[in-house]
C-alpha positions, 0 to 999 in steps of 0.5 A: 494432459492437454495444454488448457488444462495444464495451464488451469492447474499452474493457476490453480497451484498458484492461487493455492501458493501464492494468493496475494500474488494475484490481487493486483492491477495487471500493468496493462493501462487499460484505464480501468483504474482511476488515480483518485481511487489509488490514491483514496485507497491508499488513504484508508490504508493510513488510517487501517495502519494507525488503528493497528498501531493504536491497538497494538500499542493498547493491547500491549498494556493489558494484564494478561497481555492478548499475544494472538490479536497483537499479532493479528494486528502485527499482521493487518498493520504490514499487509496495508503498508505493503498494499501502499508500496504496490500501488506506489511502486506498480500502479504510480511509479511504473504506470502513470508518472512519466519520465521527462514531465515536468514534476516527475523529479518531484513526484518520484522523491515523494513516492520514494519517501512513501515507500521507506516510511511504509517499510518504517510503519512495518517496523514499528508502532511509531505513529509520527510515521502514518502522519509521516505518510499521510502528510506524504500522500497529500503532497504527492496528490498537490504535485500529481493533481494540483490539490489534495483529494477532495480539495 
C-alpha cells in the first residue's frame, strides 16, 4: 500500500468512526472564521436548546408518553451544548483571548461559566439555565466587542 493511499484509508476509518471529530475550525488562525459568526452561531445554539427543552418538557406530558422524539431531543438538546463548549473552549479560549490583555481575567471567567452552564443545559431541562447562558453570551460579547451583537 502506498503512502497516499495509506493516508486516504486512516481518513476514511475516521470519518467513518469518528464523524463529529472533523467538523470544526482547524486551530490555525487562518482568519476564515469571524468572531461574530461564532458568537451568532452560538446564539442559535441557545435557542435550538431552549426548543429541545421546551419539547422535552411537553412531550413528557403526553399519554402515551412518545420515548423516541424525547430522546431524539434529549440528543439535539446535548449536541448543541457541546457545539457552544467547542467554539468556547477551541475557537475563543485557545485562539483569540490573549493572555496578558486587558480584559482577559474577565473574559476568561465569562467563558468558563458558559462552559459549566452548557455541561448543566445537558443535565437537565431547567430553562433558568439557557437564560443563564444567553445572559452569559451578551456579557462576554460587551467585554469582547464592547457591545452586545447587534447593538
Amino acid at each position: 500500500m502506498t503512502h497516499t493511499k495509506f493516508l486516504w484509508t486512516v481518513l476514511t476509518l475516521a470519518v467513518i468512526l469518528h464523524p463529529g471529530s472533523l467538523y470544526a475550525h482547524c486551530e490555525v488562525p487562518c482568519g476564515i472564521y469571524g468572531d461574530e459568526a461564532r458568537v451568532a452561531t452560538m446564539s442559535e445554539h441557545i435557542q435550538t436548546i431552549e426548543k429541545a427543552m421546551t419539547q422535552i418538557s411537553q412531550l413528557e406530558t403526553e399519554t402515551p408518553v412518545n420515548n423516541n422524539q424525547i430522546v431524539r431531543w434529549v440528543m439535539t438538546k446535548e449536541d448543541h451544548a457541546e457545539k457552544i463548549q467547542h467554539i468556547v473552549s477551541q475557537y475563543f479560549m485557545t485562539q483569540r483571548v490573549k493572555p496578558g490583555e486587558e480584559k482577559t481575567a474577565a473574559m476568561l471567567e465569562v467563558l468558563h461559566k458558559m462552559l459549566v452552564i452548557a455541561m448543566k443545559c445537558k443535565q437537565t431541562t431547567d430553562l433558568q439555565q439557557v437564560t443563564e447562558l444567553g445572559r452569559l453570551l451578551e456579557a462576554f460579547e460587551i467585554l469582547y466587542f464592547g457591545h452586545a451583537h447587534g447593538k
